[in-house]
C-alpha positions in Angstrom: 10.7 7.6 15.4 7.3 8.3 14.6 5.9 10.4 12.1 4.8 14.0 13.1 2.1 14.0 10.6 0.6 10.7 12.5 1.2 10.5 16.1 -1.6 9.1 17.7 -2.6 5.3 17.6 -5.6 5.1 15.3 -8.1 2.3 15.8 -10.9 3.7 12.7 -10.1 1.4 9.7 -7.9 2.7 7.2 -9.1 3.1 3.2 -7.3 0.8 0.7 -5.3 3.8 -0.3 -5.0 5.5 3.3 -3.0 2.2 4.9 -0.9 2.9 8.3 2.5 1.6 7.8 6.3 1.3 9.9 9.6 1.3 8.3 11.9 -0.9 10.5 15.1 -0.5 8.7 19.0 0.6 10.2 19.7 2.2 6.6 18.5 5.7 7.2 18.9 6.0 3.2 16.6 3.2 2.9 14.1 4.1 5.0 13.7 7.5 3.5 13.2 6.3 -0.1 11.0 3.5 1.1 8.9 5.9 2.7 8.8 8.6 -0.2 7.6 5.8 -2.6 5.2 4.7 -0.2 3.7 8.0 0.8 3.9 9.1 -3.0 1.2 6.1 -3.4 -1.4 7.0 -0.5 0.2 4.9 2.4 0.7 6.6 5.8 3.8 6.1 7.3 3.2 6.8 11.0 6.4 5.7 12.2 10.1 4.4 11.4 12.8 2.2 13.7 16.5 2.0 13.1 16.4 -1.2 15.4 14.2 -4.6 16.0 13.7 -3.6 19.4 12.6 -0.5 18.7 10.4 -1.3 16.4 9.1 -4.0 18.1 8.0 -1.0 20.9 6.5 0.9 17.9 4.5 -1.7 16.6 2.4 -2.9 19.6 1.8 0.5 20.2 0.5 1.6 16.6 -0.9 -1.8 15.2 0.1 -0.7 11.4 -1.7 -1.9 9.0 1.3 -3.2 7.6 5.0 -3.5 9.2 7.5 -3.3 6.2 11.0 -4.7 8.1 14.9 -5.0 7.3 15.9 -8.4 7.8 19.5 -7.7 8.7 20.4 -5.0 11.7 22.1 -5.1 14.7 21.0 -6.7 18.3 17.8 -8.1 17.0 17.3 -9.1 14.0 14.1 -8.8 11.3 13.2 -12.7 11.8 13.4 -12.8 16.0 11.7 -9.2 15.8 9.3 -10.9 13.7 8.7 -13.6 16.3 8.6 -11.0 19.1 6.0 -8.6 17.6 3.5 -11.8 16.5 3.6 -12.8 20.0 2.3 -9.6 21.2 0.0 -8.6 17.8 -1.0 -11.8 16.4 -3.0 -10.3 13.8 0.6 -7.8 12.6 1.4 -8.5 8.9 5.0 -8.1 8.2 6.6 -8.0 5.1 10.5 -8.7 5.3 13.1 -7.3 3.2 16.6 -8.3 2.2 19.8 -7.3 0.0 20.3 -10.4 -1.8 18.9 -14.0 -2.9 18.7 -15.6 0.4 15.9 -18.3 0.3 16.9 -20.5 3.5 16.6 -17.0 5.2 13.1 -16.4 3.2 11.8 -19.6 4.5 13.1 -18.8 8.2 11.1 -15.6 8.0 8.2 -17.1 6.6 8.4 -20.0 9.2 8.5 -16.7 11.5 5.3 -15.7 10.9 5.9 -13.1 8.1 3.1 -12.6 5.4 5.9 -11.2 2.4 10.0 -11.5 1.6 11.0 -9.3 -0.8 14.4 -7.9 -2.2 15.4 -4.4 -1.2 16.2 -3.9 -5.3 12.9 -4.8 -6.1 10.8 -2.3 -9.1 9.5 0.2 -6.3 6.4 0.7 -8.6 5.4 -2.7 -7.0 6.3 -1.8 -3.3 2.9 0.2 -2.6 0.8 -3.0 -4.4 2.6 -5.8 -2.8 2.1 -4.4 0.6 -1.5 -3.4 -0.4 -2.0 -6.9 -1.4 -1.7 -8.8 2.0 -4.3 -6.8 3.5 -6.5 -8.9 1.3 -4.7 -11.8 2.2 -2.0 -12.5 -0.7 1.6 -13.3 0.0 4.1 -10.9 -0.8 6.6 -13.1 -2.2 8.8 -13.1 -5.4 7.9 -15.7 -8.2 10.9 -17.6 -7.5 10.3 -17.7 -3.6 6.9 -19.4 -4.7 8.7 -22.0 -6.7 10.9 -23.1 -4.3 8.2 -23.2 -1.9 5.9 -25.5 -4.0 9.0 -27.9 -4.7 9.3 -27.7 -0.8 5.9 -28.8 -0.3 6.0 -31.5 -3.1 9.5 -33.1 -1.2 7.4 -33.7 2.0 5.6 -36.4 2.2 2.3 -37.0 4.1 2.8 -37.3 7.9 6.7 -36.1 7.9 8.3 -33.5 9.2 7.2 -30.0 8.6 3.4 -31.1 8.3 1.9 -30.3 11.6 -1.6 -30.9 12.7 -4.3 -28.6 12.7 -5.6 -29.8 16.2 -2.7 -29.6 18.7 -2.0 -28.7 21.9 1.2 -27.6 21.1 2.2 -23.7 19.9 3.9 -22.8 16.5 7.2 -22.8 18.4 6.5 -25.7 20.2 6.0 -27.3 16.7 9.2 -25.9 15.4 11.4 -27.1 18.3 9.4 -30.3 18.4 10.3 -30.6 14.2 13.6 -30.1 14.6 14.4 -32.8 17.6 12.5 -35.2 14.9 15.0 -34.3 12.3 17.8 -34.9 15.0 19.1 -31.8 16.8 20.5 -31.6 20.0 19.5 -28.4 21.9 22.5 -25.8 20.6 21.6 -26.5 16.8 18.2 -25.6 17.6 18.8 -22.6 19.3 21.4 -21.4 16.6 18.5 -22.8 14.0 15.9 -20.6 15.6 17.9 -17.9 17.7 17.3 -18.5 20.7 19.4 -18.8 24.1 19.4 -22.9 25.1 17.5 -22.0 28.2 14.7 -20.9 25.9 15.0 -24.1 24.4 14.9 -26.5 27.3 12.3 -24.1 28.3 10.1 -25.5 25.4 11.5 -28.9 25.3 9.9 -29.4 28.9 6.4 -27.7 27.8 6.5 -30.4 24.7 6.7 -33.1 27.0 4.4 -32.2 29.6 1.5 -31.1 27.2 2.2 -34.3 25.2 2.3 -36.4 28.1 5.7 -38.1 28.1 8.9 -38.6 29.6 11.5 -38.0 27.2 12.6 -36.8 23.6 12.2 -39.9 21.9 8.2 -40.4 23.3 7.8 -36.9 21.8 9.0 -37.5 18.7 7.1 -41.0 18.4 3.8 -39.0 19.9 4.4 -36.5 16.9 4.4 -39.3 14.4 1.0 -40.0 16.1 -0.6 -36.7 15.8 0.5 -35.9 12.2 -0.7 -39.7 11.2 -4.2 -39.4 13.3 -4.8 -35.7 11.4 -7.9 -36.0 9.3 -7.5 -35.8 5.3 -8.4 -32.1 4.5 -11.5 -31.2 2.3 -10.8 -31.0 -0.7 -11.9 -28.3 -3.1 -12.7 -27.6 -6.7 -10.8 -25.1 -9.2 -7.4 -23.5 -8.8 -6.2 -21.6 -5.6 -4.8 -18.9 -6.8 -1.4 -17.4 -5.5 -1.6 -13.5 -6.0 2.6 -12.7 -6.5 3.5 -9.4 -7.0 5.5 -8.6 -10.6 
């Protein structure tokens, strides 16, 4: 559903204030306030999707600046749409939205390739910022989100599961299929885990073993445990990284 005002793909960059944005939401309400806040505070919306697939279609053919996107909605979903539209634009930021204080679903999302997960009753004041913000590279996340992150990353210790090496021949999805046969899942739970249909999933299992160079589950898993062990230390820096969250 693109907007009449913008309906040609536009490669110039865009101004801090001028960014190109889609509204991927099935909430018609929704969409329309969204897009009245953001437009009230410089943002172009060029286009808006009442469906994942649709605005996955939307999205590869606009490259946004910024893809603002409903996590729940029928057929496919924010966090596979997310998925989808990454595999096609790499470079897409996506910001996903929800009604309510779902973190397992935040960290799927995030896992997903999204740069933001916010809640749809956030202040709207702080809409136009937070998406303004991961232009420059911050994280659109709540403060809480953060917290549980950090106590994420503090439960997992060096060379377990979750911390993948830098150097790999295997993808992101590789890793996350390969993670989850290391934590013990049989091929249904990780296609419920990570919707997708178990033929994807043998799909991948196969690639793992052939660009790892072994025979069977329990070599990749072992061969994992290698390459997360053999990962170099990484260089360490002076002074506080900050963590720009929106308030």
């Amino acid at each position: 559903m693109p907007n009449n005002d913008a309906t040609t793909p536009a490669s110039a960059p865009a101004g801090p204030a001028r960014l190109r944005t889609i509204i991927i939401d099935d909430d018609p309400l929704a969409r329309r306030t969204i897009k009245d806040v953001l437009q009230s505070a410089g943002f172009i919306v060029i286009a808006e999707a009442p469906t994942g697939r649709e605005g996955i279609e939307l999205v590869v053919h606009y490259r946004p600046d910024v893809v603002l996107m409903d996590v729940l909605m029928p057929g496919i979903d924010g966090i596979e749409a997310t998925r989808l539209i990454l595999e096609r634009v790499p470079a897409a930021r996506i910001v996903l939205l929800t009604s309510g204080d779902q973190e397992d679903v935040a960290m799927m999302g995030l896992r997903a390739g999204a740069v933001g997960f916010l809640r749809k009753d956030i202040d709207l004041e702080v809409l136009p910022r937070a998406l303004a913000g991961t232009v420059d590279g911050e994280a659109a996340i709540s403060r809480r989100l953060a917290l549980q992150l950090i106590a994420q990353l503090r439960r997992t210790r060096e060379g377990s599961i979750g911390m993948r090496p830098v150097r790999s021949p295997l993808s992101g999805r590789e890793w996350e299929v390969l993670d989850m046969l290391c934590e013990g899942s049989g091929t249904e739970d990780i296609a419920d885990t990570l919707v997708l249909s178990t033929e994807t999933v043998r799909s991948h299992v196969k690639s793992i073993l052939r660009k790892l160079g072994v025979s069977s589950r329990s070599e990749a898993i072992a061969a994992a445990i290698r390459l997360r062990e053999d990962e170099p230390a990484p260089t360490r820096r002076t002074g506080p990284i900050p963590i720009p969250i929106p308030r």
